[in-house]
N, C-alpha and C positions, 0 to 999 in steps of 0.2 A: 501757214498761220495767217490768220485773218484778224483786223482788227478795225473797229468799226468806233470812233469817238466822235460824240455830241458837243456842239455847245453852243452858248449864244440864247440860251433860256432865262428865267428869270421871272421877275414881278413886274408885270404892265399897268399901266390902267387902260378900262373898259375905252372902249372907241382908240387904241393905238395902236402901233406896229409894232412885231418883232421878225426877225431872220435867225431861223438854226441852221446848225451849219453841219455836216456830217464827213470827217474822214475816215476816209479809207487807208489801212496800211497793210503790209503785206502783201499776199496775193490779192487784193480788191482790185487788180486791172481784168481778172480771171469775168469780173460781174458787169454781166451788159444789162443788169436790174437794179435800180435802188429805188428807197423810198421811204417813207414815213408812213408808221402807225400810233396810233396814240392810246392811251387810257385813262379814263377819268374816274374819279376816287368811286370806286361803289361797282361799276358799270366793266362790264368787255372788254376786253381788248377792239381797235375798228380799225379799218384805214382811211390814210389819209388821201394817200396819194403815193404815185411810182412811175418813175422814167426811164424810159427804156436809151441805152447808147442810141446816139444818134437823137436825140429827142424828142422824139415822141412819149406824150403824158398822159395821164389816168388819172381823173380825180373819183374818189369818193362821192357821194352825193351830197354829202353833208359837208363837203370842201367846198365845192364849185360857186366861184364866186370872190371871195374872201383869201383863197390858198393858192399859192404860184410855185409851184415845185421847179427848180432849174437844178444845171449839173456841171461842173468841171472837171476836171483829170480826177478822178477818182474822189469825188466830190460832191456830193450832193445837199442843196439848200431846201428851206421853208421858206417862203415869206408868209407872214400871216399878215391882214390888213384889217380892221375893226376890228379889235379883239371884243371878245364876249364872253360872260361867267363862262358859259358851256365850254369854252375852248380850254378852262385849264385842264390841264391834263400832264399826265408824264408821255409824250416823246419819243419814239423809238425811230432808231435808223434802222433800213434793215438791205440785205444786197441778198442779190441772187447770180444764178450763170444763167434763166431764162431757161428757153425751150422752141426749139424748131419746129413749126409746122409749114408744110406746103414750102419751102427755104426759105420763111420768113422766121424771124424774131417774134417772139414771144413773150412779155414779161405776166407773172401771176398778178390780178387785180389787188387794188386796196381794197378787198374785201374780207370779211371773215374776220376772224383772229391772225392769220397772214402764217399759217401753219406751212404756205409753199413757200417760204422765204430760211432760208436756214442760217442766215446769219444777221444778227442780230447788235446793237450798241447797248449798253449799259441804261439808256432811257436817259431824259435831262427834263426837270419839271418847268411847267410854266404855269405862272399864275396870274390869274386878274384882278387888279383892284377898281373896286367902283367909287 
């Protein structure tokens, strides 16, 4: 049993910070993957971003800059920094067990709708006000 809880979302205003926060319970030591995907009202599912144990990171394109992904014992944060309309969005955690190539680690990109992530958080919204 996996369970995957958000929080730390909310209403910002334009140009400030937020930090989400994502646990892990259950079997989540099993995931040498996590990460954030987001949705924004209308639009895809995208990624955010994903850290691999040991941490090594992965941002999206549309991260890079702005989004600081870090991790703890089954743990994994957001920071977001300028917020921006675009960013509001719902939120997702999501873990993986990754995948071995050549005997390295592997985690699947924030890319896509995040279809190689099989577990997933309930989503936590965040919104901006200008």
């Amino acid at each position: 049993q996996v369970e995957l809880v958000e929080s730390g979302g909310g209403s910002v205003p334009a140009g400030g910070s937020l930090r989400l926060s994502c646990a892990g319970s259950g079997e989540a030591y099993r995931f040498d993957c996590m990460g954030w995907f987001r949705q924004i009202a209308g639009k895809a599912r995208e990624g955010v971003a994903v850290i691999r144990n040991g941490g090594a990171t992965t941002y999206a394109d549309t991260a890079k800059g702005r989004f600081t992904i870090s991790s703890g014992k089954k743990t994994v944060f957001l920071d977001i920094h300028n917020l921006q309309p675009d960013d509001a969005a719902t939120y997702y955690c999501v873990a993986d067990e990754g995948y071995v190539v050549e005997k390295r680690m592997w985690c699947p990109p924030p890319a896509g709708e995040g279809a190689e992530y099989h577990y997933w958080g309930r989503g936590i919204q965040v919104s901006v006000s200008s």
